[in-house]
Every structure is written in C-alpha cells, then in structure tokens.
VOKEBA-238163 format. One record per residue (C-alpha): residue number from 1; x, y, z; residue in one letter. Coordinates in Angstrom, 2 decimals. Example, Ala and Ser with C-alpha at 12.3 -4.5 7.8 and 13.67 -1.06 7.14 Angstrom:
BEGIN
{1 {12.30 -4.50 7.80} a}
{2 {13.67 -1.06 7.14} s}
***
This chain:
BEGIN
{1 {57.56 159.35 167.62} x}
{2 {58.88 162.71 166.27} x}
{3 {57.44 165.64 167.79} x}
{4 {57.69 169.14 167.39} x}
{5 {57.73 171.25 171.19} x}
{6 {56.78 174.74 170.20} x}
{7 {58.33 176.72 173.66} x}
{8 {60.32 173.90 174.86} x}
{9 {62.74 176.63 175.88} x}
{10 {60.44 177.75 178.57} x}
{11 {59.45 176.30 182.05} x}
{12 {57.01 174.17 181.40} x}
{13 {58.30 173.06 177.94} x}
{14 {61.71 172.44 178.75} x}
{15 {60.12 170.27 181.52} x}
{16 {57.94 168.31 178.62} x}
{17 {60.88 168.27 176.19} x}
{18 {62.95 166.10 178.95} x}
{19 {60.10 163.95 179.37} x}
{20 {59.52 163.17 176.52} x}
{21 {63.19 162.11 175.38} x}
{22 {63.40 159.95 178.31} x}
{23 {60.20 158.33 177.43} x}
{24 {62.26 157.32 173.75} x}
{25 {60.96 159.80 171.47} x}
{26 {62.84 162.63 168.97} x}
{27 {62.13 165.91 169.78} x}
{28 {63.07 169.10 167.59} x}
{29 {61.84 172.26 169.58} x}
{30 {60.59 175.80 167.96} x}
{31 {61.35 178.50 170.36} x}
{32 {62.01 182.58 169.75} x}
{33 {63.57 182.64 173.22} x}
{34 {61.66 185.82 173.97} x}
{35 {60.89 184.75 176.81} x}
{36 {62.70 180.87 177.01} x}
{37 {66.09 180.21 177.21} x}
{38 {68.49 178.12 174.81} x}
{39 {70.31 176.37 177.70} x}
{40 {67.13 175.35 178.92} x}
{41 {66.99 173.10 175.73} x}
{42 {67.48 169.39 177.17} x}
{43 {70.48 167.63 175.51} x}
{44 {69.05 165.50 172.62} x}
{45 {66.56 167.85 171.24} x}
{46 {66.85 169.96 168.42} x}
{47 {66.64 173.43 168.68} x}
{48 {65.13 175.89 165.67} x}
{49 {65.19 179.52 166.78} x}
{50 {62.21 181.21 165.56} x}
{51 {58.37 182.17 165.60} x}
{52 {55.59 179.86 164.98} x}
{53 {54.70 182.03 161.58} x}
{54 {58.64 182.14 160.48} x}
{55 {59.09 178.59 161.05} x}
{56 {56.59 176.15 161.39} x}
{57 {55.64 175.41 158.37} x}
{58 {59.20 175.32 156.86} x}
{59 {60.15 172.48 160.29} x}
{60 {57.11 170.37 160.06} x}
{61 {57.08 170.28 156.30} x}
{62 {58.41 166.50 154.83} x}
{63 {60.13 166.20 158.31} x}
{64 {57.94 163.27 159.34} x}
{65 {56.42 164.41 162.58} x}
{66 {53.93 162.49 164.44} x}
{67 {52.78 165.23 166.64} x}
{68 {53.12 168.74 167.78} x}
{69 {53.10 170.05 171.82} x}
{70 {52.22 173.56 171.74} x}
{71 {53.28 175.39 174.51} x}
{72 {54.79 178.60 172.96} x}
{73 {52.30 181.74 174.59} x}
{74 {52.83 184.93 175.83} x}
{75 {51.00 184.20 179.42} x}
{76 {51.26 187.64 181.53} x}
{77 {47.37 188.50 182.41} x}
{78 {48.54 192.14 183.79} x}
{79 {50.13 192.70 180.38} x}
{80 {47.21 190.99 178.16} x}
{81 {45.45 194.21 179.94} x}
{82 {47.81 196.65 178.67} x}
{83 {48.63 194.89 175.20} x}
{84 {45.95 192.85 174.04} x}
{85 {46.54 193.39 170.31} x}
{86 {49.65 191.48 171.12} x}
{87 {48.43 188.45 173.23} x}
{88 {45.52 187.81 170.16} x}
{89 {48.59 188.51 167.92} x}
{90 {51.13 186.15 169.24} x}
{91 {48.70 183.56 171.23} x}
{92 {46.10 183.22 168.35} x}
{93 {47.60 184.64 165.34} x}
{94 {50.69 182.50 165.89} x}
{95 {48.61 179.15 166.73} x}
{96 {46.79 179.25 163.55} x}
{97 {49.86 179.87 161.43} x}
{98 {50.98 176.33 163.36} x}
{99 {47.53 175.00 162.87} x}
{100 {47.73 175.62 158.91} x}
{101 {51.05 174.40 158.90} x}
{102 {50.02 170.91 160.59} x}
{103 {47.62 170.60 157.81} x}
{104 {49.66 171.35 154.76} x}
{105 {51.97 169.14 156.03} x}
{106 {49.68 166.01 157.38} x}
{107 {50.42 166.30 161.07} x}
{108 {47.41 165.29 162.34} x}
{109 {47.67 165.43 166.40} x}
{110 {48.21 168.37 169.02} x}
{111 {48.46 168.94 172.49} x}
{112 {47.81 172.20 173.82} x}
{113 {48.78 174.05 177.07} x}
{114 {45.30 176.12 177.79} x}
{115 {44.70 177.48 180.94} x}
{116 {41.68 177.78 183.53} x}
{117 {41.91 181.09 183.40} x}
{118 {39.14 180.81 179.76} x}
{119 {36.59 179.89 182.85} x}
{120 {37.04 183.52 184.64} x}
{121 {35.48 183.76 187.63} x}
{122 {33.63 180.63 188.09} x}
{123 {30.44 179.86 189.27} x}
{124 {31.17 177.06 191.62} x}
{125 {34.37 174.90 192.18} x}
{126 {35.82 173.03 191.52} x}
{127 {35.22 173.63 187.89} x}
{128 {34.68 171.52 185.52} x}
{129 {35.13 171.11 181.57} x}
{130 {31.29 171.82 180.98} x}
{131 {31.36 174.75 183.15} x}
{132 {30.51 178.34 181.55} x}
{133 {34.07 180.27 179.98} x}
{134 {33.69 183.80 180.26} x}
{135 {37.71 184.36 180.43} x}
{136 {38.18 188.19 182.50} x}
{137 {41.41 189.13 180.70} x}
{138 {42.66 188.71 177.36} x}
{139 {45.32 186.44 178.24} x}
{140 {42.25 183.80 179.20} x}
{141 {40.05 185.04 176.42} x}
{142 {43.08 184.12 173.17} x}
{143 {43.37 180.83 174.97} x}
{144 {39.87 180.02 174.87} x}
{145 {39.84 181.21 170.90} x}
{146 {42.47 178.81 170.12} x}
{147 {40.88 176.29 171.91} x}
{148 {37.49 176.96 169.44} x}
{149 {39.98 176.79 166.83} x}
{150 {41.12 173.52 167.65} x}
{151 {37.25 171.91 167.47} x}
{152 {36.85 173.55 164.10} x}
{153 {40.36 171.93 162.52} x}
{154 {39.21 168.78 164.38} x}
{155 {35.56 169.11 162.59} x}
{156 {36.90 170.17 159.23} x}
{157 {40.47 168.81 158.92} x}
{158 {40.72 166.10 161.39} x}
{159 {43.28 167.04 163.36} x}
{160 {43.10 165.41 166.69} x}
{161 {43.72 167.58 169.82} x}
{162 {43.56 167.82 173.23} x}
{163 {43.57 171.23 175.66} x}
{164 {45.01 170.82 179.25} x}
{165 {43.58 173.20 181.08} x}
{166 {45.39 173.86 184.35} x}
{167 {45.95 176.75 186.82} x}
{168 {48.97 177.20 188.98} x}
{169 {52.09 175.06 187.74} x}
{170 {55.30 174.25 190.86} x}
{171 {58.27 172.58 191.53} x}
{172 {61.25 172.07 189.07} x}
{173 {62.89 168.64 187.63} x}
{174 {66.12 168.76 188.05} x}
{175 {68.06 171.42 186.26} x}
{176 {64.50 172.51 184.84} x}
{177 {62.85 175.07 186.82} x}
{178 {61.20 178.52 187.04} x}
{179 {63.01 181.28 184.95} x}
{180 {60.64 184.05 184.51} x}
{181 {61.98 187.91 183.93} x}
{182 {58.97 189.04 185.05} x}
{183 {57.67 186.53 188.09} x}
{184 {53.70 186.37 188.80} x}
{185 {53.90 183.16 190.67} x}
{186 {53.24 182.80 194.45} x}
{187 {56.00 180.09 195.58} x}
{188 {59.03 181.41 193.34} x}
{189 {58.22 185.33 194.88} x}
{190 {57.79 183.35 198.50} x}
{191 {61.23 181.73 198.17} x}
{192 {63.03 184.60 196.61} x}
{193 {62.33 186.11 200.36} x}
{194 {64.30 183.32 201.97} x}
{195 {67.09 183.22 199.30} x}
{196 {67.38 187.09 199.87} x}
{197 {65.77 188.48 196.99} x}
{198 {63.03 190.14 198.15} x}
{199 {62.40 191.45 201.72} x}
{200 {58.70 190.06 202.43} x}
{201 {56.00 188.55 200.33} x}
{202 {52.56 190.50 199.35} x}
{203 {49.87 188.87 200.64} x}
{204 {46.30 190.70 199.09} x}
{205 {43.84 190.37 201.55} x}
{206 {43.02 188.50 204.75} x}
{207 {39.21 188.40 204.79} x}
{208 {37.85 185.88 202.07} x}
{209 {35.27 183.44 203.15} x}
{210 {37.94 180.98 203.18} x}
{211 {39.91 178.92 206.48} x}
{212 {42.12 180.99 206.96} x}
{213 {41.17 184.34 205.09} x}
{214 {43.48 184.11 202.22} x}
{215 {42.57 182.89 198.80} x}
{216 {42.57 179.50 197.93} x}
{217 {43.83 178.55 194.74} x}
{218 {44.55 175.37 192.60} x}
{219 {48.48 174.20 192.43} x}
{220 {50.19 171.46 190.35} x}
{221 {53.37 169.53 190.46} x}
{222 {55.43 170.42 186.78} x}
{223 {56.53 166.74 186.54} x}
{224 {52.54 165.63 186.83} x}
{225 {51.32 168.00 184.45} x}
{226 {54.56 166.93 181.95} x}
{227 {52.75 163.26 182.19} x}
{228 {49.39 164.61 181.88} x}
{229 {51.16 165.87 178.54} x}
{230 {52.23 162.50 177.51} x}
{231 {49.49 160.68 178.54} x}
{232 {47.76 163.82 176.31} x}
{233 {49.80 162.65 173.66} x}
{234 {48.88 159.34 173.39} x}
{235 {45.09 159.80 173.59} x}
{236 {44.93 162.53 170.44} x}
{237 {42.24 160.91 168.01} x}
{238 {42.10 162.73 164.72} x}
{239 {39.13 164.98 164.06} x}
{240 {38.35 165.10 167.87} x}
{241 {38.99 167.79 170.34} x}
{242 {38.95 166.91 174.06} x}
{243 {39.36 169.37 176.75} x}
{244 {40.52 168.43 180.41} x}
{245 {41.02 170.08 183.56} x}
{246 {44.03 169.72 185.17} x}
{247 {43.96 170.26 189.06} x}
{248 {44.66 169.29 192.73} x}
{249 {41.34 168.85 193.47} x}
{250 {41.55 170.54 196.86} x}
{251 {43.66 173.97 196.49} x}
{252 {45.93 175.16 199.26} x}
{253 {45.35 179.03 200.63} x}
{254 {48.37 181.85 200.45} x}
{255 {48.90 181.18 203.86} x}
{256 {49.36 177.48 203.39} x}
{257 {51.95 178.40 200.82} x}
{258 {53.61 180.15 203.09} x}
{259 {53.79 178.33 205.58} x}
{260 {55.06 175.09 203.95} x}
{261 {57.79 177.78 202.04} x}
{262 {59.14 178.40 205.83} x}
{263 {59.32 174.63 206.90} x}
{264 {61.07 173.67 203.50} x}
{265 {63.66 176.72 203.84} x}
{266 {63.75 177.06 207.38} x}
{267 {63.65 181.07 206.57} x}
{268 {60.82 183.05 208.32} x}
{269 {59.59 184.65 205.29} x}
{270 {57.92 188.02 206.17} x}
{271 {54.77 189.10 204.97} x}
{272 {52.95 192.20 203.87} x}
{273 {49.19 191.94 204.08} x}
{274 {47.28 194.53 201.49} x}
{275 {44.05 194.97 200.45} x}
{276 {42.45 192.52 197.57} x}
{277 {43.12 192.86 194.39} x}
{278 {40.11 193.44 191.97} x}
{279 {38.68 190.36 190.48} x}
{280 {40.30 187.96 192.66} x}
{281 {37.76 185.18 193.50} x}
{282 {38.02 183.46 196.95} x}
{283 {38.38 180.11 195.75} x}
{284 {39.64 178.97 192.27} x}
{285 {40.04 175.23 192.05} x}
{286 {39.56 172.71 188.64} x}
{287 {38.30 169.16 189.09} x}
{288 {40.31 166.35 187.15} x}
{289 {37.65 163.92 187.66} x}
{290 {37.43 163.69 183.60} x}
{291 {41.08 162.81 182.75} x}
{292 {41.12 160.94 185.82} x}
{293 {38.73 158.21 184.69} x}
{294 {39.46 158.85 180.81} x}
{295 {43.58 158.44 180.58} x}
{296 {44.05 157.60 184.27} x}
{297 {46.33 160.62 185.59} x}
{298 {46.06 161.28 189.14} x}
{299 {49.19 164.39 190.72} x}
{300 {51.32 162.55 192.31} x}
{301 {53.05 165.27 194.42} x}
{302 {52.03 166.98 197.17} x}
{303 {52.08 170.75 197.88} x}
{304 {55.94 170.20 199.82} x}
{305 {57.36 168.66 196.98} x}
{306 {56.49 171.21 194.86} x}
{307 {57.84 173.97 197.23} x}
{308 {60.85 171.43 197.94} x}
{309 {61.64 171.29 193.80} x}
{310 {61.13 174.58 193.02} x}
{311 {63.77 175.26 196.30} x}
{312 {66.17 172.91 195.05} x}
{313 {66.32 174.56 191.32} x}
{314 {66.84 177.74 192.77} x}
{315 {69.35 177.36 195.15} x}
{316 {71.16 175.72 192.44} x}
{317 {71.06 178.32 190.24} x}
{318 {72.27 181.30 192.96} x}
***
C-alpha cells in the first residue's frame, strides 16, 4: 500500500514508518519537524516538510494513497494548560484540515494515535473503551474531539478509522528512540540519572493505596504498539470508527521502574521523594481485552525490555 505517516519524524512515528517499510509498503511522511527530526526519517520513505493544513491536501491529492497514519500532535499536558488555544489549534484544527483532505481526495482509511488520557481520571481500572471520557487537560480533551470527528466522517463520508488509545509508550528499535526537547516520561528522566544527566529522579509521593506507595501506571513496548498500528491498518472498514485501548494490562509502580532502570544500568539511580502532584490518580491502567480478541494483538515485551531498548538507544546516541 501507499501510506501517508503524518509525524513520522517523531518517536513513535519514526518507529511506525520503519515498520511499515519492512512490512513492504511505500511510505511518504508529512512532518514540520517542530518537534521531530529529519534524520529520524527511516531510509526509504519520503519526506515532505510541512503542516497538515500547508500540505496535506496538496500530498494526498492524485498521489494514490491507500491510507493515512496520523500521528502528528502537539502532546505536552503541562503546556495544553498554559496554551490551549494552541493544542485545539494544532491537534484539532490541523486533523480536520487532513480529514477534508482525505475526502477530496478519496482516501478512505485512518489510523489515529489517541491517548487514554480523553478518559481522565477513571472510575475503575483497568479502563475500558465504554468507560466515561471526561479528559482533565486539554491535551486529553482535543484528542477526544478528533476522535468524535472521526465517527462523524465515518457516518457521513465513510472514511474508515480506528483510534489507539494508549498511555505510557518505552523502549526504542534500533536507531529509533526517545528524542524529546522537553522530556515528561518516567524511564528516559530515570536513565538520564545513570548516563549522568541528571543527578536523581523525582519521585511525587510515597503514600498511594498502591504496593508499594508509588503510582501505578500503564507502560507499552514502542515496537508492540507500532504492530498494534499495522494490525490497525489492516482492520480500517470504511464508514466505521473503532476505538481500542492499548495497555499492559497490569501497570508497573514508579518504584518498579526504578528499580528495573538500576538492574538494566547497573547505576544506583538516586531518588527524590516529593509530595503528589495534583490530579494524579493512584492507579491508571487500560484493558486491551477488545483488540485482543478483535485483531489478535497481545505486548509482547516485558517492562525490562523496554527499559533495556530505551538504554540501548541512548547510550548510542551519547
């Protein structure tokens, strides 16, 4: 097939992108590289530097695509809070430009990187697809528009999509890894402690109703979630929107993190233990019981393969 990879410069994308080469398929990706970056482009695929309104419709148009992977997003929640004119800007505003773009050109299948955080703070876990969304930030809250977006092109223009929806993303494949300016996520911040970066890691709070006190949240291997993507890919049926859940099915705690950060490096890793932050639920975990028995994915690696990936990519980038 020929598919269009809106942010296949970025973590996750670039990660997708390989996949989906290796798997036989042409790939041309749409990337502003705010945030991505050009050499993180896999050899084979086609890279058009530009915004989803600047762009899209000029690629897609009488190029023959098949399908389009949308993973382009600005995905900060702390600055959603302090710009949200330009998360519904550049997460919605941009995603229905691509939308209206897929019509007037007949592209008639999409899979979209959502997130788990349109649920907020849920009322049991794990969650699932049928649970309430009542996202907390505005990050969640465009993600969950475009995801109402996609039912109403599937309902009125028959565009087939699916949403992956999916909480904490890990590891690296091969030369693809974490890149971020601005880094949010727990293992990447752990290991910058053992590769020297940072002094100790933050740990907020110590006395959730959970094992060991520390929040329990829901982690995911990159390669699984790249063949969740695929296997995404292949089940779009036009004028139907599905929505899955992407998840561990378990969660591991901060501490656990930790811990398996120190056996993998061998590094001590201090900690810092604060107070919590506001908002932060004890447990957040998504059940994948619905793709599970519908396309038949099931994550493959465990939580030390992720930390031993993401480990890998970054010593080989010092």
């Amino acid at each position: 097939m020929k598919l269009l990879v809106t942010g296949g410069a970025g973590y996750i994308g670039s990660v997708v992108t390989a996949q989906l080469l290796e798997a036989g398929h042409q790939v041309v990706v749409l990337d502003d590289l705010s945030t991505g970056h050009a050499d993180a482009v896999p050899e084979g695929a086609e890279l058009v530097r530009g915004t989803l309104r600047e762009k899209a419709a000029q690629v897609l148009q009488g190029a023959g695509f098949d399908a389009v992977l949308h993973f382009a997003a600005k995905s900060l929640v702390g600055e959603s809070v302090e710009k949200p004119g330009l998360y519904w800007d550049r997460n919605l505003g941009e995603s229905l430009a691509l939308l209206d773009a897929m019509r007037e050109a007949g592209v008639d299948r999409i899979v979209f990187s959502s997130t788990a955080a349109t649920y907020g703070e849920p009322e049991r876990t794990p969650i699932l697809e049928t649970d309430p969304t009542r996202p907390t930030n505005p990050y969640g809250a465009t993600k969950l528009a475009i995801d109402a977006a996609l039912t109403e092109f599937a309902r009125l223009h028959g565009i087939g999509g699916v949403s992956l929806r999916y909480f904490n993303v890990a590891g690296a494949y091969g030369r693809f890894g974490e890149r971020h300016a601005v880094e949010t996520h727990l293992i990447p911040n752990v290991l910058a402690v053992a590769a020297g970066a940072r002094e100790s890691v933050s740990v907020f709070g110590e006395d959730y109703p959970t094992p060991d006190g520390t929040c329990i949240r829901d982690y995911i291997h990159v390669v699984d979630l790249g063949r969740a993507h695929l296997l995404a890919l292949e089940a779009c049926t036009p004028g139907r929107h599905r929505i899955y859940n992407l998840g561990n099915g378990d969660g591991f705690s901060v501490r656990e993190v930790i811990e398996v950060c120190r056996e993998v490096t061998g590094h001590p890793i201090p900690t810092t233990v604060g107070p919590r932050r506001p908002g932060d639920p004890a447990v957040l975990v998504a059940s994948s019981e619905r793709i599970r028995t519908e396309l038949g994915w099931k994550p493959e690696h465990d939580l030390r393969a992720m930390v031993g990936d993401a480990w890998t990519f970054l010593k080989s980038r010092a």
